[in-house]
BADRENSE-732726 format. One record per residue (C-alpha): residue number from 1; chain; z, x negated, y negated. Coordinates in steps of 0.5 Angstrom, whole numbers. Each point is the difference from the previous one (the first is absolute). Last residue first. Layout:
N
+------+-------+-------+-------+-------+
: seba : kolti :     Z :     X :     Y :
+------+-------+-------+-------+-------+
:  NUM :     A :     Z :     X :     Y :
...
+------+-------+-------+-------+-------+
END
This chain:
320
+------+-------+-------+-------+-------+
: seba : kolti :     Z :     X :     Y :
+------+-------+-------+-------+-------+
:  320 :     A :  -220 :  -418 :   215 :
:  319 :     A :    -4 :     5 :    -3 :
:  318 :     A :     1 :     1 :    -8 :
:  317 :     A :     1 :     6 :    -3 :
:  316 :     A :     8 :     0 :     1 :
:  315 :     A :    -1 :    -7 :    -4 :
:  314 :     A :    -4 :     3 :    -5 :
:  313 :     A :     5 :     7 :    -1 :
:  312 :     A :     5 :    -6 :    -1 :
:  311 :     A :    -4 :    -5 :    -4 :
:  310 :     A :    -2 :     6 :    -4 :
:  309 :     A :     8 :     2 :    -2 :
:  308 :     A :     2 :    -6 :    -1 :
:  307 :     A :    -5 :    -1 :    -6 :
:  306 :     A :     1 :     6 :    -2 :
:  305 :     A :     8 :    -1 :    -1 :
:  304 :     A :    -2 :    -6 :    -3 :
:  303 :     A :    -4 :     2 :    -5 :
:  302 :     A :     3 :     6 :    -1 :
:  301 :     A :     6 :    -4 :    -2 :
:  300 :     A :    -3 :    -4 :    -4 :
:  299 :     A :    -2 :     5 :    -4 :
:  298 :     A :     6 :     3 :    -1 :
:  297 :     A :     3 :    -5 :    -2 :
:  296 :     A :    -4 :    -2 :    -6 :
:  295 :     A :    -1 :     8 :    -1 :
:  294 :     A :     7 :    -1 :    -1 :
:  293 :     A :     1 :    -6 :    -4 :
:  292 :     A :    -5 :     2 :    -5 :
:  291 :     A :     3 :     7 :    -1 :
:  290 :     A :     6 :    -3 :    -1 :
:  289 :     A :    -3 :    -5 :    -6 :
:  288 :     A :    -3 :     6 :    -3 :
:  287 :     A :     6 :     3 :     0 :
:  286 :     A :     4 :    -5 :    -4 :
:  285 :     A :    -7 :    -1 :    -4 :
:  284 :     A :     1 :     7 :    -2 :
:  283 :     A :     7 :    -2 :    -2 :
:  282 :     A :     8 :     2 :     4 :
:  281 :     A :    -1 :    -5 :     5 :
:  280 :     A :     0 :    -6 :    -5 :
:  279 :     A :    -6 :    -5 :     1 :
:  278 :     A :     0 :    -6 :     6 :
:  277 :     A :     0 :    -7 :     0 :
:  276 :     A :     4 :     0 :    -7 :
:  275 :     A :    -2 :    -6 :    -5 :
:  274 :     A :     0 :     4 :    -6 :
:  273 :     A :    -7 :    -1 :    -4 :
:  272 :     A :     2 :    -5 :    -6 :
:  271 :     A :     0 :     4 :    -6 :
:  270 :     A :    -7 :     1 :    -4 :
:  269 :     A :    -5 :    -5 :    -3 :
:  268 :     A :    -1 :    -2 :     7 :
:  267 :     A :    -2 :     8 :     3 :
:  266 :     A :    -4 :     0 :    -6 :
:  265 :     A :    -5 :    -5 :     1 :
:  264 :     A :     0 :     1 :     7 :
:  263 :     A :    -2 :     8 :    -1 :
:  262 :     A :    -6 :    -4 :    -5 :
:  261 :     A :    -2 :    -4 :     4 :
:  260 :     A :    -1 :     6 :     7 :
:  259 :     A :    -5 :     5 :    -3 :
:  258 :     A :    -5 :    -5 :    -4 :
:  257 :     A :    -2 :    -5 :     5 :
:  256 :     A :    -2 :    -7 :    -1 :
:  255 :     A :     5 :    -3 :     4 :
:  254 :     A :     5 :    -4 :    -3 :
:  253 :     A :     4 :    -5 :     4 :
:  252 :     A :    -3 :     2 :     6 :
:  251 :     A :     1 :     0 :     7 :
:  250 :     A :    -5 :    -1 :     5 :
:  249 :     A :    -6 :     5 :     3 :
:  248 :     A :    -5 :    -1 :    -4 :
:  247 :     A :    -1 :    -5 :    -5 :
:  246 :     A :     1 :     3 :    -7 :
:  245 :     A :    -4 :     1 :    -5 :
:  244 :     A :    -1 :     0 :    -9 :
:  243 :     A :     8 :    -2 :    -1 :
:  242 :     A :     2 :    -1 :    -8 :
:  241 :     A :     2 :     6 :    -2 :
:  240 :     A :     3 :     0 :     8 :
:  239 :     A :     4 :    -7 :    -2 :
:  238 :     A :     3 :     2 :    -7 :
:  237 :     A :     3 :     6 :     3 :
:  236 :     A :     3 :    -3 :     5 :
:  235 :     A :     2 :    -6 :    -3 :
:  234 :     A :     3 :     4 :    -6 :
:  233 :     A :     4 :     4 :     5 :
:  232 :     A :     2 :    -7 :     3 :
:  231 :     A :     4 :     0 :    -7 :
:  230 :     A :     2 :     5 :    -1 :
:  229 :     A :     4 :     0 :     6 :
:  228 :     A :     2 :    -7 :    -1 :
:  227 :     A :     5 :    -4 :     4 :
:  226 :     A :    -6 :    -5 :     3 :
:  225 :     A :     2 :     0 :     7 :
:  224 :     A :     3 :     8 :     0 :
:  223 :     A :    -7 :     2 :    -4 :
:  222 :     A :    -4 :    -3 :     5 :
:  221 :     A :     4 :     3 :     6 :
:  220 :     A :     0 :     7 :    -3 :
:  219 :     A :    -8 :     0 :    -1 :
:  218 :     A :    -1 :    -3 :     7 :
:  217 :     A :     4 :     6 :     2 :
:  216 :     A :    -5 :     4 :    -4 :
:  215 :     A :    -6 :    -2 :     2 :
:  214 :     A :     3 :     1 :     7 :
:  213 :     A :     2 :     8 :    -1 :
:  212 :     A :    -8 :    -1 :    -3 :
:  211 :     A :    -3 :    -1 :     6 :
:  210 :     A :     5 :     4 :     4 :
:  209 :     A :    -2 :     5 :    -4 :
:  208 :     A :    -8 :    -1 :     1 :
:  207 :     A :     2 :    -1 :     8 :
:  206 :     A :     5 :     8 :     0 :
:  205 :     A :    -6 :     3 :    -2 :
:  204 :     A :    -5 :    -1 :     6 :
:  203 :     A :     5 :     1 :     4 :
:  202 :     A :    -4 :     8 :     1 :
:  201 :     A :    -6 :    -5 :     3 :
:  200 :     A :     4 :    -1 :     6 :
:  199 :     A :    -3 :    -6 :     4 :
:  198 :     A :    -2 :    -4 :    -6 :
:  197 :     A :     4 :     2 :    -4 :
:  196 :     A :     7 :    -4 :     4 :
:  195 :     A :    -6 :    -5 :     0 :
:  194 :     A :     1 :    -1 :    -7 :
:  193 :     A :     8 :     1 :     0 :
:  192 :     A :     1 :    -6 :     4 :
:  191 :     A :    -5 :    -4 :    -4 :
:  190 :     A :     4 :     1 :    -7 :
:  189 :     A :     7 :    -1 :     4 :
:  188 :     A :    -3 :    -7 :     3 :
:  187 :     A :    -3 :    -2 :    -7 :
:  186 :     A :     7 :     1 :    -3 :
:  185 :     A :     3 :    -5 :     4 :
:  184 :     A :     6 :     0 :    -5 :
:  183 :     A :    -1 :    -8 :    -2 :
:  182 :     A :    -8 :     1 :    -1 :
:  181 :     A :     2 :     6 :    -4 :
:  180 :     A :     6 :    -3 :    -4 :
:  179 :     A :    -5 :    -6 :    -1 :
:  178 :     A :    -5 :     4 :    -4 :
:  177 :     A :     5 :     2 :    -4 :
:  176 :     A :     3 :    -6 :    -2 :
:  175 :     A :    -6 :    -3 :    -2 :
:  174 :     A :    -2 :     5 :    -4 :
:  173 :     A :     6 :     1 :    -4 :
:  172 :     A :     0 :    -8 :    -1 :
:  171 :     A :    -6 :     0 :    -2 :
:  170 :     A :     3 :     6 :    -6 :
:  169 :     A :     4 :    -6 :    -2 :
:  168 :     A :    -5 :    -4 :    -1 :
:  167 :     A :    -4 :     4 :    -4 :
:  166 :     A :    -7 :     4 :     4 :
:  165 :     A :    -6 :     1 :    -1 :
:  164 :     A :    -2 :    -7 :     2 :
:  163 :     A :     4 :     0 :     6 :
:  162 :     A :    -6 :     6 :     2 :
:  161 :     A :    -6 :    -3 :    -2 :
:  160 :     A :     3 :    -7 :     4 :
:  159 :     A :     1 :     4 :     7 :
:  158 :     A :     5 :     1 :     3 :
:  157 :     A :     1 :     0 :     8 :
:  156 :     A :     6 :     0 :     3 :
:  155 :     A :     3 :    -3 :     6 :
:  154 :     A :     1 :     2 :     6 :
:  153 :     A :     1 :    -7 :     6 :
:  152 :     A :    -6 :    -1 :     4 :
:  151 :     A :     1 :    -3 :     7 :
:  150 :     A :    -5 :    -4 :     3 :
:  149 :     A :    -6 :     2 :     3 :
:  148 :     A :    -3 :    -4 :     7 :
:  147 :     A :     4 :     4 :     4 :
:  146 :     A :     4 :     6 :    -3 :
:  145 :     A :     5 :    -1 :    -7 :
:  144 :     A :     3 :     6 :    -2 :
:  143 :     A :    -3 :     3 :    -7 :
:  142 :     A :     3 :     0 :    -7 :
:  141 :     A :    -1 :     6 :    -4 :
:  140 :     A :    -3 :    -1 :    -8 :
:  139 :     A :     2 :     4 :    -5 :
:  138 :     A :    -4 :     1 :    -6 :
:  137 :     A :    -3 :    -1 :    -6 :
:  136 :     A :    -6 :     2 :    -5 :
:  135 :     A :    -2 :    -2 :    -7 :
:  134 :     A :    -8 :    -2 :     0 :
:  133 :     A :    -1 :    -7 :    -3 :
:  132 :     A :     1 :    -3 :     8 :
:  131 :     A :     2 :    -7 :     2 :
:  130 :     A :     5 :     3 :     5 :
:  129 :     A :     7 :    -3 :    -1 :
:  128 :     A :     4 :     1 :     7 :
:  127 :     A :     7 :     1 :    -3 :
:  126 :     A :     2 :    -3 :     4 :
:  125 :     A :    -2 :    -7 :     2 :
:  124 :     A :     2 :    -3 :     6 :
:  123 :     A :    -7 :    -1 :     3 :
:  122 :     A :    -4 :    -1 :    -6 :
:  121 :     A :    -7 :     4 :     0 :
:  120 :     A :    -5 :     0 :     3 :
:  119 :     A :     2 :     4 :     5 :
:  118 :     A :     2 :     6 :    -5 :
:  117 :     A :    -6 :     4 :     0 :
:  116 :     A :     0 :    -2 :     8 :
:  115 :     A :     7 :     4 :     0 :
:  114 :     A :    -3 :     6 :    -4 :
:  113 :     A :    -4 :     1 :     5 :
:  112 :     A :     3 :    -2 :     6 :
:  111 :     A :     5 :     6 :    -3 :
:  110 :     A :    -6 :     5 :    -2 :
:  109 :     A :    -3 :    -1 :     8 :
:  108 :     A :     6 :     1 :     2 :
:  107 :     A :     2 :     7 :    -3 :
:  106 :     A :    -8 :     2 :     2 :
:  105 :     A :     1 :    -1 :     7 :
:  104 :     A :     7 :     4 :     0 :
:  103 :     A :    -3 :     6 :    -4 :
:  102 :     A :    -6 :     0 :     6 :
:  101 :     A :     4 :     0 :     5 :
:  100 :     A :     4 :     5 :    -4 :
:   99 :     A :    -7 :     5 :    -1 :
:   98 :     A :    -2 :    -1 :     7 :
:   97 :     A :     7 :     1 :     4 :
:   96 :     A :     0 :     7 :    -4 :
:   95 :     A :    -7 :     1 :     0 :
:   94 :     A :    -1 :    -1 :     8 :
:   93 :     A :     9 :     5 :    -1 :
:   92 :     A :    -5 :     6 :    -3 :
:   91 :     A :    -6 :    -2 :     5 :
:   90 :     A :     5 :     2 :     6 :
:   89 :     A :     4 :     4 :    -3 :
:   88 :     A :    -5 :     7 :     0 :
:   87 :     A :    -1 :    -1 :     8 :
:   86 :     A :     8 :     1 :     0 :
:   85 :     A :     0 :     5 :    -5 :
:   84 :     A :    -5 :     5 :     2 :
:   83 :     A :     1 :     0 :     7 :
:   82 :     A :     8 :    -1 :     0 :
:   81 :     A :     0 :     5 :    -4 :
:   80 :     A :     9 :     0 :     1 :
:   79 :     A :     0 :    -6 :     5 :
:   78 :     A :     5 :     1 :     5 :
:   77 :     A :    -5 :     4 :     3 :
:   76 :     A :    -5 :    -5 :     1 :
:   75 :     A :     4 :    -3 :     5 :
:   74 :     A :     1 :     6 :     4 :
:   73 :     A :    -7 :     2 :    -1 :
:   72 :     A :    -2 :    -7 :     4 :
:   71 :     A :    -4 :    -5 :    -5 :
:   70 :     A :     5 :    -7 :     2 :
:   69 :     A :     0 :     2 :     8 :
:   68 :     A :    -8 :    -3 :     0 :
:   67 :     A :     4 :    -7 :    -2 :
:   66 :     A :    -4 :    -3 :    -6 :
:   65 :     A :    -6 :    -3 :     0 :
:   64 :     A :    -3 :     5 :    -4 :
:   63 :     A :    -7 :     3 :     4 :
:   62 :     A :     0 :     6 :    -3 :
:   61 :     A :     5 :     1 :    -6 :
:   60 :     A :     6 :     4 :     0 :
:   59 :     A :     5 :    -7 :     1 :
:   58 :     A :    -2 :    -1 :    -6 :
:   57 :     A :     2 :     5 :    -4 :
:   56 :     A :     7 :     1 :     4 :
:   55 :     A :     0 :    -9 :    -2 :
:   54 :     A :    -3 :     1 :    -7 :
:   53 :     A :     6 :     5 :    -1 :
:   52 :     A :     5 :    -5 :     1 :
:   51 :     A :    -3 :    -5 :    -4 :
:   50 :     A :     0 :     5 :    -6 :
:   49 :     A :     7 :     0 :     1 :
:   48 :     A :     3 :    -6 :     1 :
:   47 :     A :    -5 :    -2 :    -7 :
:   46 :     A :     3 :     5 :    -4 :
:   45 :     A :     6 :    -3 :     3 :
:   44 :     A :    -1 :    -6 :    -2 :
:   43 :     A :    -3 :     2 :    -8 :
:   42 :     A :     8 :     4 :     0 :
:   41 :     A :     4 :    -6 :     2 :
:   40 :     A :    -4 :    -5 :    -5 :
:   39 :     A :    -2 :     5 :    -6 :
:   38 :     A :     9 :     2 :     1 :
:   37 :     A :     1 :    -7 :     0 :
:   36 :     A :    -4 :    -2 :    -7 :
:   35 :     A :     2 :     6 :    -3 :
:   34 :     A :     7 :    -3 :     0 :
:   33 :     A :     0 :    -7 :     0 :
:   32 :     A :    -5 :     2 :    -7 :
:   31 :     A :     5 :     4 :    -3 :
:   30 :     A :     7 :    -4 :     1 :
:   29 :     A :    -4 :    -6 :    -3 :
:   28 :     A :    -3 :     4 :    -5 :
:   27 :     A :     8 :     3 :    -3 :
:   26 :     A :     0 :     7 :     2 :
:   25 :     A :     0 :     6 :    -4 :
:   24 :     A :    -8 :     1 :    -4 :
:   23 :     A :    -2 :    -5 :     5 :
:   22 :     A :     2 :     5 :     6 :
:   21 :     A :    -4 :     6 :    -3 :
:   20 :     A :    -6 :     0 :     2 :
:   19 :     A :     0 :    -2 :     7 :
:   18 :     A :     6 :     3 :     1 :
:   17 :     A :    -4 :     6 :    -1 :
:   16 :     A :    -5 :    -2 :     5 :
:   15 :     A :     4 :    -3 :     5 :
:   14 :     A :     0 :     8 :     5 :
:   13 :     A :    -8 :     0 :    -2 :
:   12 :     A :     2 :    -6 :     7 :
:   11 :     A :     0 :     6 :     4 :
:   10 :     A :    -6 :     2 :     0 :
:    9 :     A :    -3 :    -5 :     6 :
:    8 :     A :     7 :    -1 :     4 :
:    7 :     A :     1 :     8 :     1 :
:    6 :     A :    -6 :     0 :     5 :
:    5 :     A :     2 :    -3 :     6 :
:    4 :     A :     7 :     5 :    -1 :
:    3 :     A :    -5 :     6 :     0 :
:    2 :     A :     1 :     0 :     8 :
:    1 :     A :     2 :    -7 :     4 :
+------+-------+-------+-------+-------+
END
C-alpha cells in the first residue's frame, strides 16, 4: 500500500478553494451537486482508508480473532508505521463510525419530531400552520412507509407569527422556497455532507457551503416561481428580521444567523447567477474547481489501489 493509504486523509484540503469560491461562479444547484459529490466520494475514501489501517492494526493486537498470518513483517511492511498508524486508526475510525451514527440517530430523531408536531394537523394541508405567535418556518421530509406506520408525504411547516409577518405575495416567496428544498431533496444533500465531517474533520467546510449552496438554490426557485427577485429579497430579509430560532437540522427560510442573509439578500438583488455546471478554466474557480477533481480522483484511486494491495498482502499471509 505504501503512502498511498495515507493520501485519502489529507486530500480532501484539495476541495477547500472551490469551496469558497464555487458561489461566487457557479449557479447553486451547480454548486451544491458539486461540493455534495466531492464531500461524499472523499468522506468514502477517508473511511476505506482508515478501515484498512484498523485491519494492520488490529491484527498487531494479542488475542485478535484474526488469522496469525495477518501480523507477519511481510504484511506490516506494506503499511508505512504500520505500528503507530494502525493501532492510532482504531480509536480514530470507533470515533468516526460513532460521531456519524450518532448524526444519523439525531437526523431522525428532528424529523419524527417534526412530524409528530404536525399529526394534529390536516393531512393534506401544506403548508402546515403551526399555532405558534413565534416566527418561524421550514421544510419538512417526507418518510417511507414501514410496518404499522404509513408513509408521510414533506411538507412545510409555518407558523402563524411567521405568516403574520409577511404580505401575501411575500407568503408566496416563502412557500416556493420551501417547497423548492423539499422538491430538490436538499435534506438528502445537507446529510451526505454532514457525515462526509463526520469521518474527516477537514470536510468540515464544504457542510456550511452546502448548506448555504441549498439556500441559495431554493432562493433561485423562489424567485423564478413568483418572478420577483426584489421581491423574494424583501421576504428573505423581512423573515431573518423577524426569526429568533431555528429547528436544527432543516432547511430554513431564514435562519437567524448574521453572515449567510445578507449574502442571499445581495446574491438576489443581483443578476440571475449563470446557469454553467462548471466555471471557466482560465479563473481562480476554473483552477479550484480542477484542483478538486484531482484530488477527488486521486483519492479514490489510492483508496482502491491499498484497498487491493492488502487484500493481496493479507491473501498471500493467509494459511490455506
Amino acid at each position: 500500500m505504501g503512502v498511498f493509504v495515507f493520501l485519502p486523509l489529507v486530500l480532501p484540503l484539495t476541495a477547500l478553494p472551490i469551496a469558497r469560491l464555487a458561489e461566487q461562479h457557479l449557479h447553486p444547484r451547480a454548486t451544491t451537486r458539486l461540493l455534495t459529490l466531492l464531500a461524499a466520494v472523499l468522506g468514502l475514501c477517508s473511511t476505506l482508508c482508515l478501515g484498512l489501517l484498523v485491519v494492520v492494526g488490529t491484527a498487531q493486537l494479542r488475542g485478535n480473532p484474526l488469522p496469525d498470518g495477518w501480523s507477519d513483517p511481510e504484511v506490516r511492511a506494506a503499511v508505512p508505521f504500520a505500528e503507530v498508524a494502525g493501532v492510532a486508526a482504531i480509536p480514530l475510525l470507533a470515533a468516526a463510525l460513532t460521531v456519524c451514527a450518532a448524526a444519523l440517530r439525531r437526523h431522525r430523531r428532528i424529523r419524527a419530531r417534526t412530524h409528530r408536531a404536525l399529526d394534529g394537523l390536516p393531512a393534506g394541508a401544506d403548508p402546515a400552520v403551526l399555532p405558534d405567535d413565534e416566527p418561524y418556518a421550514y421544510a419538512v421530509p417526507g418518510t417511507p412507509a414501514r410496518p404499522g406506520r404509513p408513509a408521510r408525504p414533506g411538507r412545510v411547516a409555518v407558523s402563524r407569527g411567521m405568516l403574520r409577518s409577511l404580505d401575501e405575495d411575500e407568503r408566496r416567496a416563502l412557500f416556493a422556497h420551501e417547497r423548492a428544498h423539499l422538491r430538490c431533496r436538499h435534506h438528502r444533500a445537507l446529510l451526505a455532507v454532514r457525515l462526509a465531517g463526520c469521518v474527516n474533520p477537514l470536510l468540515l467546510p464544504l457542510r456550511s457551503a452546502v448548506a448555504f449552496a441549498a439556500e441559495r438554490w431554493a432562493d433561485e426557485e423562489a424567485a423564478q416561481v413568483v418572478g420577483d427577485r426584489r421581491l423574494t429579497a424583501r421576504a428573505v430579509g423581512k423573515a431573518a428580521l423577524v426569526t429568533r430560532r431555528a429547528a436544527p437540522g432543516l432547511a430554513h427560510f431564514a435562519a437567524p444567523e448574521p453572515g449567510p442573509v445578507p449574502r442571499r439578500v445581495a446574491a438576489l438583488l443581483g443578476p440571475v447567477p449563470p446557469a454553467r455546471h462548471w466555471p471557466p478554466t482560465l479563473t481562480p474557480a476554473g483552477l479550484a474547481a480542477l484542483v478538486a477533481a484531482a484530488g477527488t480522483a486521486a483519492s479514490a484511486v489510492s483508496a482502491l489501489n491499498a484497498a487491493v494491495a492488502l487484500f493481496v498482502v493479507l491473501k498471500a499471509a493467509t494459511p490455506l
